[in-house]
N, C-alpha and C positions, 0 to 999 in steps of 0.2 A: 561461596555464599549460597544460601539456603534461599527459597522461595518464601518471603515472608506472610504470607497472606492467599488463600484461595479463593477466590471471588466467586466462584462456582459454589462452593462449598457454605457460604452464606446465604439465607433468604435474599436478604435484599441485593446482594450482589450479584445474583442470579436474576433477580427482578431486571435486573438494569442491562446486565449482560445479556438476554433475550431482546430486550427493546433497543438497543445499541446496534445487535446482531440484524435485527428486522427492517432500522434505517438503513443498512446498505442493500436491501433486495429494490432498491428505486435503481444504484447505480448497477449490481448485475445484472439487472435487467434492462439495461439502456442498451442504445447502437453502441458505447466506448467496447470497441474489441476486446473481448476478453483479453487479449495477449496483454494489451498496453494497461488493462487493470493489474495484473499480475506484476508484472515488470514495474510500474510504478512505484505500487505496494512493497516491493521486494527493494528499491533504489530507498524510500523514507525511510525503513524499517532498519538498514545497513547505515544510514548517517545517522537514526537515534540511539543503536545500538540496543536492538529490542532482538534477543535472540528466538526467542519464542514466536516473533511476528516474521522474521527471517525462514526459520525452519516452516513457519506454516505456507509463505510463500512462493517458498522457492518450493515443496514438496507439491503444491492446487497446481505450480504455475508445470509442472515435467509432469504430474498427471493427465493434463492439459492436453497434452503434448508437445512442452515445451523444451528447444534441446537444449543439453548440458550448457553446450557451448557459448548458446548465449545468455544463459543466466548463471555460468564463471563472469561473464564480460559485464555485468550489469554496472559493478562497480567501478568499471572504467570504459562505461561508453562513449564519452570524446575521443577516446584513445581505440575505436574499434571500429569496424566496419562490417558489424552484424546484426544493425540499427535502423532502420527505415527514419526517413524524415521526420513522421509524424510522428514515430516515437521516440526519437529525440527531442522532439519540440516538450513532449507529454514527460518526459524525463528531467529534462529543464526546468518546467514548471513544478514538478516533485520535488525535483532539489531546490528552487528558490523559495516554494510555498513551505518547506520544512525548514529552512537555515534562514527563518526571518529576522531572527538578530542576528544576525551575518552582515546584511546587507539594509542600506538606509532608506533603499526606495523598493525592497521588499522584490515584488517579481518584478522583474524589466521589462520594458513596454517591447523590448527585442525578443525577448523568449516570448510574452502576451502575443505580439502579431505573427510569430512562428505555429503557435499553438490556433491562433482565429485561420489562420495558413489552411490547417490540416483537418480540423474541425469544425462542424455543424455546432448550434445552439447547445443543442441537447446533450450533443458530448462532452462540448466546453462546461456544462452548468454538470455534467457526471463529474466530468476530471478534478475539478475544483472540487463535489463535495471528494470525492475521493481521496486527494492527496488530504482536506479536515479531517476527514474519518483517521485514516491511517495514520495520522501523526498523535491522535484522541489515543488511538488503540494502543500505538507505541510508549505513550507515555503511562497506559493504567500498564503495561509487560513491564517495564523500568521499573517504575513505583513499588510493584509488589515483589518485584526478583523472579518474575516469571521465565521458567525456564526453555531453552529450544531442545529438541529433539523426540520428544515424545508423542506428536503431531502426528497421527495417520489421515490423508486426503478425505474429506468426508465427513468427519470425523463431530462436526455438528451440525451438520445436514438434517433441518426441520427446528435446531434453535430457535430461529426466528418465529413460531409459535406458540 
């Protein structure tokens, strides 16, 4: 399947796409550890099946210095032991804040006090918008058949102006 639509390549989708890009410089620039914004990003982006949000992820999160190893493992971190607490708590919430018709009571008050666990204010009000953000962005990737691989790290550094 072809990429049906470049958003970029539109005024107005350019418009939005710079102001979209601009509300996440509140959550990169918060305390939430770069790690656990990546790895979040990287766990929403694999259950909506946005490959383009995948590739950009997993490519920011090993520029980073993020190792291979555990971003093979993302997809099956209950099943690994290369996860810190808190970022299983932060991973949880990824996955219940993305799989809301999944589930009838949306995130568990068990994941919610796992996450208040490991989290300050600031990071908890980052994580949240975060995992909104990421799933907004995964859904305009799907929508238009945006593609993964072509993603170099960097790569709209200063969009956001």
């Amino acid at each position: 399947m072809e990429q049906r639509f470049d958003m970029l390549g539109n005024e107005l989708g350019t418009r939005f796409s710079k102001r979209f890009a601009a509300a996440s410089t509140v959550i990169v620039q918060s305390t939430l550890p770069k790690a656990t914004q990546e790895l979040v990003q990287l766990r929403a982006s694999q259950i909506n099946g946005c490959g383009w949000c995948v590739d950009f992820h997993t490519k920011d999160a090993a520029a980073a210095g993020e190792t291979p190893v555990r971003l093979n493992l993302v997809a099956a971190w209950r099943e690994s032991t290369v996860f810190t607490e808190a970022e299983r708590a932060a991973l949880a919430l990824a996955e219940e804040g993305t799989r809301l018709a999944d589930a009838a009571q949306g995130v568990s008050d068990e994941t919610w006090a796992q996450v208040c666990e490991h989290y300050d204010d600031d990071q908890i009000a980052a994580l949240v918008a975060l995992v909104a953000q990421i799933n907004a962005a995964n859904r305009l990737g799907v929508i238009v058949r945006q593609k993964g691989g072509s993603y170099d790290p960097g790569m709209f550094a200063g969009m956001s102006s």
